[in-house]
N, C-alpha and C positions, 0 to 999 in steps of 0.2 A: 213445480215447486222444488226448491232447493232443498237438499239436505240439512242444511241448517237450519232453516226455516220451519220443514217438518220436525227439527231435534226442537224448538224453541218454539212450536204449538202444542208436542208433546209432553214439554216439561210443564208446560200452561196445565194442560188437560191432568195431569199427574196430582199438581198441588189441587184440584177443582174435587178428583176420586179423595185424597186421602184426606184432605181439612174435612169434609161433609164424615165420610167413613169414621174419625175418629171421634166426631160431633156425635154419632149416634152412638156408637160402642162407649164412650167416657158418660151420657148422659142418660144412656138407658136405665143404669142403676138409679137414679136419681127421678127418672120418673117410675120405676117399679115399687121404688121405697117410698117417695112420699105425695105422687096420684094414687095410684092402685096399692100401697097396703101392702105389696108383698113382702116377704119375710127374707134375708141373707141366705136361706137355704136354698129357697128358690129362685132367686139372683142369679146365685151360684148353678141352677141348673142350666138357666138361659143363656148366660160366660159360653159355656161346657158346649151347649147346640148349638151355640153362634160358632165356637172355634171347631166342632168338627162337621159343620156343614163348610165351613172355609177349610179345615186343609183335607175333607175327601173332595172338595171340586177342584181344587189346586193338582191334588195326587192322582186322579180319576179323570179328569176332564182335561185342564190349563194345561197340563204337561205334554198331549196330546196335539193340540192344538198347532200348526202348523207357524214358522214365524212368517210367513205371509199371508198368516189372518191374524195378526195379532191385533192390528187393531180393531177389527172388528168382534174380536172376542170382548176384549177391554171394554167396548162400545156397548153391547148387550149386558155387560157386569154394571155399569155403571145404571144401564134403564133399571134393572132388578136394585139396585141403591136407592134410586129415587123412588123405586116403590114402597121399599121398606120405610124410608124416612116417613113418608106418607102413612101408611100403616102406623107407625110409634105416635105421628101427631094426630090421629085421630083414636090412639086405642084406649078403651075401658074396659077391657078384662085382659085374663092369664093367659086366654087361646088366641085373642088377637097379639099379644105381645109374643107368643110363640109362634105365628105365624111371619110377625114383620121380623122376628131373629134368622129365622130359615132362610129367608127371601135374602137378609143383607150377610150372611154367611157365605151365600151361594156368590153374590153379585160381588163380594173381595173377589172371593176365590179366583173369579175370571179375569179382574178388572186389573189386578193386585200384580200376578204374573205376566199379564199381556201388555200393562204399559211396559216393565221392565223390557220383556222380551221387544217392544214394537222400537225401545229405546236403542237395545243394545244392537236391531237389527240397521247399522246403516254406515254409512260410508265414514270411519270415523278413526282416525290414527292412532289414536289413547285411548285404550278402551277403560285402563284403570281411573284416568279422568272423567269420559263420559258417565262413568257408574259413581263417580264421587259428585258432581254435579248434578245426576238423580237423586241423590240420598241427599245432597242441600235441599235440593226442592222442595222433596217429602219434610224436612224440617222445617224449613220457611210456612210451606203450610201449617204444618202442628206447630207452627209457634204462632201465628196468626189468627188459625181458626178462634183459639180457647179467647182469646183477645176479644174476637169479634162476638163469639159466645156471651163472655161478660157484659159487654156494653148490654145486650139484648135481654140476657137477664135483666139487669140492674133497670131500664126501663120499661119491662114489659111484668116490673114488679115481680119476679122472681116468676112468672110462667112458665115454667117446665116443656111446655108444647112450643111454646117461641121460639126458641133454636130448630127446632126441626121442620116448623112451617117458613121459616128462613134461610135455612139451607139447601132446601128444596130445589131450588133453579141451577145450581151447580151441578150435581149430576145429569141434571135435563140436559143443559147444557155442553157439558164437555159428552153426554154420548153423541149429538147432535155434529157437534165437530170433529167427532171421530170417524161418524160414518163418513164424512165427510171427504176426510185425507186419505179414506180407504176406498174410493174408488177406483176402478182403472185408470182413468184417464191424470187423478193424482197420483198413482204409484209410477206410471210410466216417466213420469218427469222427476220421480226425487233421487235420480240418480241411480249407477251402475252398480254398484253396492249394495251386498245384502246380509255380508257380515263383518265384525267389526276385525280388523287386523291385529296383528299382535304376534308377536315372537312366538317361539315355542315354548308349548307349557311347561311350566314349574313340575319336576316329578318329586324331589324330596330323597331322589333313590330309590322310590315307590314303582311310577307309572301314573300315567294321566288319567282324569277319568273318561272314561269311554262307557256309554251306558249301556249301549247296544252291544257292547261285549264281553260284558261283565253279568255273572247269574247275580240274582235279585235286582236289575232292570238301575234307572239313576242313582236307587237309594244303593244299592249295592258296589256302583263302581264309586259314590262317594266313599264308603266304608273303606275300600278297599286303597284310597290313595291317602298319606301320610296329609296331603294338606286340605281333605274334604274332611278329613276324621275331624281334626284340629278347628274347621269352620262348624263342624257340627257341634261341637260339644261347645265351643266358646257361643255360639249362636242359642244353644239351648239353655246356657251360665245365664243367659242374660233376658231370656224368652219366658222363663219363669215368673221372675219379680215381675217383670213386665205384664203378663195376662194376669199377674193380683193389680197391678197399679189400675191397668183397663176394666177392669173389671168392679171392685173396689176403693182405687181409687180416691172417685168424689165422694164417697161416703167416709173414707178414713177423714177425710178435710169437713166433712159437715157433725157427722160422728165423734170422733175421735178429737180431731182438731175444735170445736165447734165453732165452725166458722161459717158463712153466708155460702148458697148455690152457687150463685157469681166470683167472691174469692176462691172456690175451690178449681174452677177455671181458669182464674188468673194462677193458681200454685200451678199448672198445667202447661200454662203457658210459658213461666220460667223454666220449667222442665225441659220442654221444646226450644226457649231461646238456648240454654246450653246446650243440649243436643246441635243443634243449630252451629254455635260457635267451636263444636269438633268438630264436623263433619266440614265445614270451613277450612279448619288444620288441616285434614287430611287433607283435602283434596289440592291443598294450595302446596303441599309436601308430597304431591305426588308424582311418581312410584314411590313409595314407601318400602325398601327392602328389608326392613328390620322389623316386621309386623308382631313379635311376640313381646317386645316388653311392653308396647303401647296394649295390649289385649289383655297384659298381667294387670298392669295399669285399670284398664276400664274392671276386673272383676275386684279389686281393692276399692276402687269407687262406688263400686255394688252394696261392698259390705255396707261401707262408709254412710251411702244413703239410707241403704233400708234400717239402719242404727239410727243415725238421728231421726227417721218419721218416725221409727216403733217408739220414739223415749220424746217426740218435743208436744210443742203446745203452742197454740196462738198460730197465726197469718204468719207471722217470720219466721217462726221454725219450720212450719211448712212448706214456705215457698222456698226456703232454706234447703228443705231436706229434696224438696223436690228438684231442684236446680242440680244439685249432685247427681242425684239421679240419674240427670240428662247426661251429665257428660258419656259414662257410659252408653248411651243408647245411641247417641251421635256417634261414637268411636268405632264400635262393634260390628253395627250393620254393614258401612263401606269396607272395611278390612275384613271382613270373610266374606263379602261378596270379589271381592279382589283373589283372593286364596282361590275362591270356585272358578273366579274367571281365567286366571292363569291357568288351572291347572287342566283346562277341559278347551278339546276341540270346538270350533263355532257350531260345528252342527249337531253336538252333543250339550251346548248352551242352555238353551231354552228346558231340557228335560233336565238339567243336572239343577238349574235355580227352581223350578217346579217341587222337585225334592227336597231340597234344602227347605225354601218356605215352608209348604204341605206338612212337611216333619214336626220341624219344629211351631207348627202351629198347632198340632195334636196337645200341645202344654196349655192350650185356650181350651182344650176339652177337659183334662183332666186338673189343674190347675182350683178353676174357680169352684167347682162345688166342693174340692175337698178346701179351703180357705172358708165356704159357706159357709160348711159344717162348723171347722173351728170359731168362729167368730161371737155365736153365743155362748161358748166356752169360756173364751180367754179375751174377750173383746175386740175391737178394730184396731189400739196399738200392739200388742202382743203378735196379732196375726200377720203382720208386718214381721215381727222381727225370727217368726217363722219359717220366714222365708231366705233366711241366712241361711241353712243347715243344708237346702239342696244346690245353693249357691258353692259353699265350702266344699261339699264334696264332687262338684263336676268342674272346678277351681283342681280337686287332687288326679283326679284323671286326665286333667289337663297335663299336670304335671308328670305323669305316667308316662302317657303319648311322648310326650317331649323326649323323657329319658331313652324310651323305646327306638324313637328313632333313632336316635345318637346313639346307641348300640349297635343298630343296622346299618353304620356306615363308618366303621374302624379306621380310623387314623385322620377322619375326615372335621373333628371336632363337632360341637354344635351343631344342631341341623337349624338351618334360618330358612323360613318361609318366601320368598321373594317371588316377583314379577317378572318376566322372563325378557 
């Protein structure tokens, strides 16, 4: 099998994990609220379990994980998805819903870091491209999925279970194909190559991250490099709003908005077509050396979204406010995966993306049940606009970082982020 070939089965198998994956995370609140009865508090608990069974498997396990298993890591992440899916379309109570949370918490965790890593391990000249052409995919699928979700509402008369007994065979699927490409006999032939090429990394005036030699292990040698600090905190600017939207979400649109199961899905889908149409930019503008005003950009678009969802009304505000939304989300993810990929040896790769994800995926734990709580307080637009306040302030440490560097490199001007 050629390298290309395995790069252009893997992108296959990527959109298969993350369209199904965001099908059950965006839908689960919508069946815990209105099959089973449960209450916004306890919503919020299940967010919370789902985000810290994914980033301790991500931090704990995926990181670990060799990149010559990656895809069979991926592979086994994906079976524990389709079982969760399975589990949500047959559950009638609280202990079966927290059962299929655990099960699809764990099966990101593996699935999530092992396509990237399975991705980024291969013969491939542009790494900043091949990571921008990852992060289309994951969009193409989230702008597809919620599409394919609504049709299935809208004829299965709004059945809550129908998405998930129909997305069933995607995860089967792509694990099937995974073990697949992971055998000997297919690694030997996809070429000589085992990590992707690339200049020397980006230091900042810093140092690169090197995890293995840095105390506090990935998360530390990110800390400790000018352009891992800067991917962390813009990545967690934006990981916030994001685990209320996943989490909340389609209750803000059914709630809030009052609008139909199925349009809350298509608002979802706009979200992901703009996403969709950065992630496009970028990658088509890639190397992008000027990475900070485009990231000032996406957290202005932040505000800008969660403004108009907290204050609109009706299907066009919604898919309105969602659509903004997107652009940041599209922008964000390839431009600080691009900061960690410059800046980190290939064999320090796979631990330092493990970190970053696992990290900022702890805002999935902590995130939805304090949004739960607020919600019978101040309602589902209020709690939207909420969510400005820890945006603004990792927006000002943003700006800190910034200054700070440019202090540590006198006479050198501006410190810019670039691709090496």
């Amino acid at each position: 099998m050629t390298p290309r070939r395995r790069l252009v089965i893997l992108f296959v198998v990527t959109a298969m994990f993350r369209s199904s994956q965001n099908m059950a995370l965006t839908t689960l609140s919508l069946l815990a609220h209105g099959d089973l009865h449960l209450s916004s508090q306890t919503i919020g608990i299940l967010g919370a379990l789902a985000g810290l069974t994914l980033a301790t498997t991500m931090i704990g396990v995926a990181g670990r994980v060799p990149g010559r298993l990656a895809e069979r890591s991926a592979a086994v992440g994906m079976l524990l998805l389709a079982v969760a899916i399975a589990i949500f379309a047959g559950a009638t109570s609280l202990v079966e819903m927290v059962l299929g949370t655990v099960v699809l918490g764990i099966g990101g965790g593996l699935a999530m870091p092992g396509l990237l890593n399975a991705v980024e391990h291969g013969d491939h000249a542009n790494a900043e491209r091949v990571i921008g052409l990852y992060t289309i995919t994951l969009s193409v699928s989230l702008a597809v999925g919620p599409l394919l979700e609504t049709m299935i509402l809208a004829v299965s008369g709004e059945d809550l279970r129908a998405p998930f007994l129909a997305f069933l065979a995607l995860p089967l699927c792509g694990a099937g194909v995974l073990f697949r490409i992971s055998t000997p006999a297919a690694s030997a032939t996809a070429g000589p190559s085992l990590a992707i090429t690339r200049a020397a990394p980006v230091t900042d005036g810093v140092g690169p991250l090197r995890g293995r030699r840095c105390r506090g292990g990935p998360l530390g040698a990110l800390l400790r490099s000018a352009p891992g600090r800067r991917a962390l905190i813009i990545q967690l600017l934006y990981a916030i709003p994001f685990a209320g939207l996943t989490s909340f979400g389609a209750l803000v649109g059914r709630e809030g908005f009052g609008v139909s199961a199925a349009h809350t899905q298509l608002a979802f889908s706009g979200f992901f077509a703009a996403s969709l149409a950065a992630r496009v930019l970028v990658s088509w503008r890639s190397p992008i050396t000027r990475k900070v005003p485009l990231l000032w950009g996406s957290a202005g678009l932040t505000v800008a979204g969660l403004t108009a969802l907290g204050t609109g009304h009706g299907l066009v505000a919604l898919v309105f406010a969602m659509a903004i939304l997107g652009l940041p989300h599209g922008l964000t993810f390839p431009l600080v995966l691009g900061l960690v990929a410059g800046a980190s040896p290939p064999e320090d790769l796979p631990r330092a993306n493990a970190a970053l994800l696992g990290t900022t995926s702890l805002t999935a734990v902590l995130v939805p049940p304090i949004l739960g709580a607020i919600i019978p307080l101040v309602g589902y637009h209020d709690m939207v606009l909420v969510l400005i306040l820890p945006v603004l302030l990792l927006a000002g440490l943003f700006a800190l970082q910034r200054s700070t560097a440019s202090a540590a490199m006198p006479g050198s001007g501006p410190a810019v982020a670039s691709e090496g």
